[in-house]
C-alpha positions, 0 to 999 in steps of 0.5 A: 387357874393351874399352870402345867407345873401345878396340874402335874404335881397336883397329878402326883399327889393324888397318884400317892401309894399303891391303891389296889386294896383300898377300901373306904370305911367309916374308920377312912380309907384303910386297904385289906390284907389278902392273906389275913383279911385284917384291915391295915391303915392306907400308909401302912405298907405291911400288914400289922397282924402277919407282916405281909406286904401290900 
């Protein structure tokens, strides 16, 4: 059973990095650049081909 502290730092984890291009592939959960359409691992916060950000 969670206590209200542990339901809201359960909340935070799940909330993590913003999740507005994320994709779930076979390779995990990866997020596309809309400039270039490359597929960028979830952490990344720029692309690793054009260099935009997220």
């Amino acid at each position: 059973m969670f206590g209200k502290r542990q339901k809201a730092e359960k909340e935070k984890v799940n909330q993590g990095v913003n999740t507005t291009n994320d994709t779930t592939t076979a390779n995990g959960k990866i997020w596309v650049c809309p400039k270039c359409k490359t597929e960028n691992k979830r952490e990344s916060l720029t692309c690793r081909m054009c260099g935009t950000f997220k």
